[in-house]
VMD Tcl script that draws the C-alpha trace (Angstrom):
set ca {
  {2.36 9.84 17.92}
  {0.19 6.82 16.63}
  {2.29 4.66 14.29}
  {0.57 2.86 11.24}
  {2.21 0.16 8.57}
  {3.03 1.06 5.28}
  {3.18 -1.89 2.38}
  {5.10 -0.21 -0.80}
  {4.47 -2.27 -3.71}
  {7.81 -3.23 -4.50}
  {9.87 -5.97 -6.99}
  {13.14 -5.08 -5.94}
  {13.28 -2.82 -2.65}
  {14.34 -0.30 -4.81}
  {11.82 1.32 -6.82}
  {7.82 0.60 -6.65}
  {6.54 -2.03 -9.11}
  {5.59 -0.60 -12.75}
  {2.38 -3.07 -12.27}
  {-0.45 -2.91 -10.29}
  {-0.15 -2.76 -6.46}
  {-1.47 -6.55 -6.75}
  {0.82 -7.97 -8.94}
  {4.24 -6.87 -7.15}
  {6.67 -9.88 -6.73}
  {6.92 -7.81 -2.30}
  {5.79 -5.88 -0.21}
  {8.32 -4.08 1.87}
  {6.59 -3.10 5.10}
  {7.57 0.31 7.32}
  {6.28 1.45 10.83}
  {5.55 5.22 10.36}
  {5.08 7.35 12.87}
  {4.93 10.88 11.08}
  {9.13 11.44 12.55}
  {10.44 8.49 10.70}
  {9.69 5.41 8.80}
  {11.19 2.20 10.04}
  {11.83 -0.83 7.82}
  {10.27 -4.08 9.32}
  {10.21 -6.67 6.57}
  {9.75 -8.09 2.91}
  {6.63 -10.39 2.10}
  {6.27 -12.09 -1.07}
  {3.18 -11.80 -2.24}
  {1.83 -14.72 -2.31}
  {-1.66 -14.03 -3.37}
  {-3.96 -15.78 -5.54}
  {-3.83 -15.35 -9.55}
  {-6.39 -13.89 -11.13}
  {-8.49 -16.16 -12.88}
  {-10.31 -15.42 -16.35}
  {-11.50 -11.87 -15.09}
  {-9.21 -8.88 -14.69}
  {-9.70 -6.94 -11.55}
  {-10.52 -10.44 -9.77}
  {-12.67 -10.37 -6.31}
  {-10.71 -13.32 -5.02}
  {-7.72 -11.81 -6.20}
  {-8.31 -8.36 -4.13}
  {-9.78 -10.46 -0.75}
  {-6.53 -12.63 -1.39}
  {-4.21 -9.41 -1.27}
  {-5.91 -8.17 1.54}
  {-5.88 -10.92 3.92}
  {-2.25 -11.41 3.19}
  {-1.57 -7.18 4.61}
  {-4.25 -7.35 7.01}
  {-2.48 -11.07 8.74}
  {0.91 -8.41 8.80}
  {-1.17 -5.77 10.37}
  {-1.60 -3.45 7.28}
  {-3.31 -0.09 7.39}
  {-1.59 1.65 4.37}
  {-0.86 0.69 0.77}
  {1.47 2.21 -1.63}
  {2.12 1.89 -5.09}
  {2.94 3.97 -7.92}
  {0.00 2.07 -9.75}
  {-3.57 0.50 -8.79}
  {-5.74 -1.43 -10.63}
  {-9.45 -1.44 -10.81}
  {-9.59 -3.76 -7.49}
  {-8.69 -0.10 -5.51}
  {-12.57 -0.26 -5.16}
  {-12.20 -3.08 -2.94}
  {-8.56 -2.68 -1.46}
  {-9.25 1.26 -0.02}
  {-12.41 -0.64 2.07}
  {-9.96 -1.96 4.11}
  {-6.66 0.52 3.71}
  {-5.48 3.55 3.10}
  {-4.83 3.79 -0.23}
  {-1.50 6.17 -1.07}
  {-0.48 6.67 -5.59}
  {2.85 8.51 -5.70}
  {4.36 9.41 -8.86}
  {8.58 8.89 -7.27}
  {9.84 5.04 -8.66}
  {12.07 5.67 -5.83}
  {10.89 3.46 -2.45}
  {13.14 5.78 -0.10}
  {11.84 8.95 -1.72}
  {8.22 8.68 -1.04}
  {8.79 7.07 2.27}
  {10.11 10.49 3.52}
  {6.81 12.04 1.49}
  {4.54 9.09 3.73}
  {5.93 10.03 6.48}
  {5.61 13.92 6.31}
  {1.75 13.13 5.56}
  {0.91 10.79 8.51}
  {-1.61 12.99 9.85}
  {-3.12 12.89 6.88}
  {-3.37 9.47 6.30}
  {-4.40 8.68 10.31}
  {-7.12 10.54 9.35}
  {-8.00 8.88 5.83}
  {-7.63 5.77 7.86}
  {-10.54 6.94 10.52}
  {-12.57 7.64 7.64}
  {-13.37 4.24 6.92}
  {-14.82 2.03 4.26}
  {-15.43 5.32 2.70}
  {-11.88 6.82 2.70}
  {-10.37 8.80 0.04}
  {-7.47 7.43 -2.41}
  {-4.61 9.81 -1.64}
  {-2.20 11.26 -3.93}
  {1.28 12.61 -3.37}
  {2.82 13.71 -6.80}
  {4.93 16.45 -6.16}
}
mol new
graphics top color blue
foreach p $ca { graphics top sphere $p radius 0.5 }
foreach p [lrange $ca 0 end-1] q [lrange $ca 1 end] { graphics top cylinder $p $q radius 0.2 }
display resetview
């Protein structure tokens, strides 16, 4: 089965990051192959601040080129800001409502069909939402 990467907003491994996806201190990446989810790494997010405006272009393109250089195709986070306009152009964008990293890993992973196909959508691809 095709495998994809997963970024989970996180600022402790733990639980997602009560901010938006872009402002998480990591991202903890996972290979997910729709049997398992494998942990590969932590980033720091070392993206660019937004400036004066919230929901900053350079902001989203600096987020983006960070997870696409790692080989990105899914984000998660318990919250997105407005920049999900941009960000779900170029990933699949996945809201759960579990703080819990490990919990909605095993949720990512039982959808993987689902979100290979949100990813073949393209620029156009739906936000998903898993909030059991």
């Amino acid at each position: 089965m095709k495998s994809c990467i997963a970024a989970v907003a996180t600022d402790d491994g733990a639980e997602f990051t009560s901010k938006h996806f872009g402002d998480a201190l990591f991202y903890d990446l996972y290979a997910v192959d729709g049997t398992r989810a494998e942990f590969l790494r932590r980033i720091p997010n070392t993206s660019e601040e937004e400036e004066d405006v919230h929901a900053d272009p350079k902001k989203a393109g600096s987020i983006a080129q960070l997870l696409r250089s790692e080989g990105v195709q899914t984000v998660v986070s318990k919250v997105f800001g407005p920049n999900i306009k941009r960000i779900r152009k170029k990933f699949v964008c996945v809201s759960v409502k579990d703080m819990n990293v490990s919990e909605s890993i095993e949720t990512i992973t039982t959808h993987h069909e689902e979100i290979l196909d949100a990813w073949d959508a393209g620029e156009e691809r739906p936000v998903l939402s898993y909030r059991r």
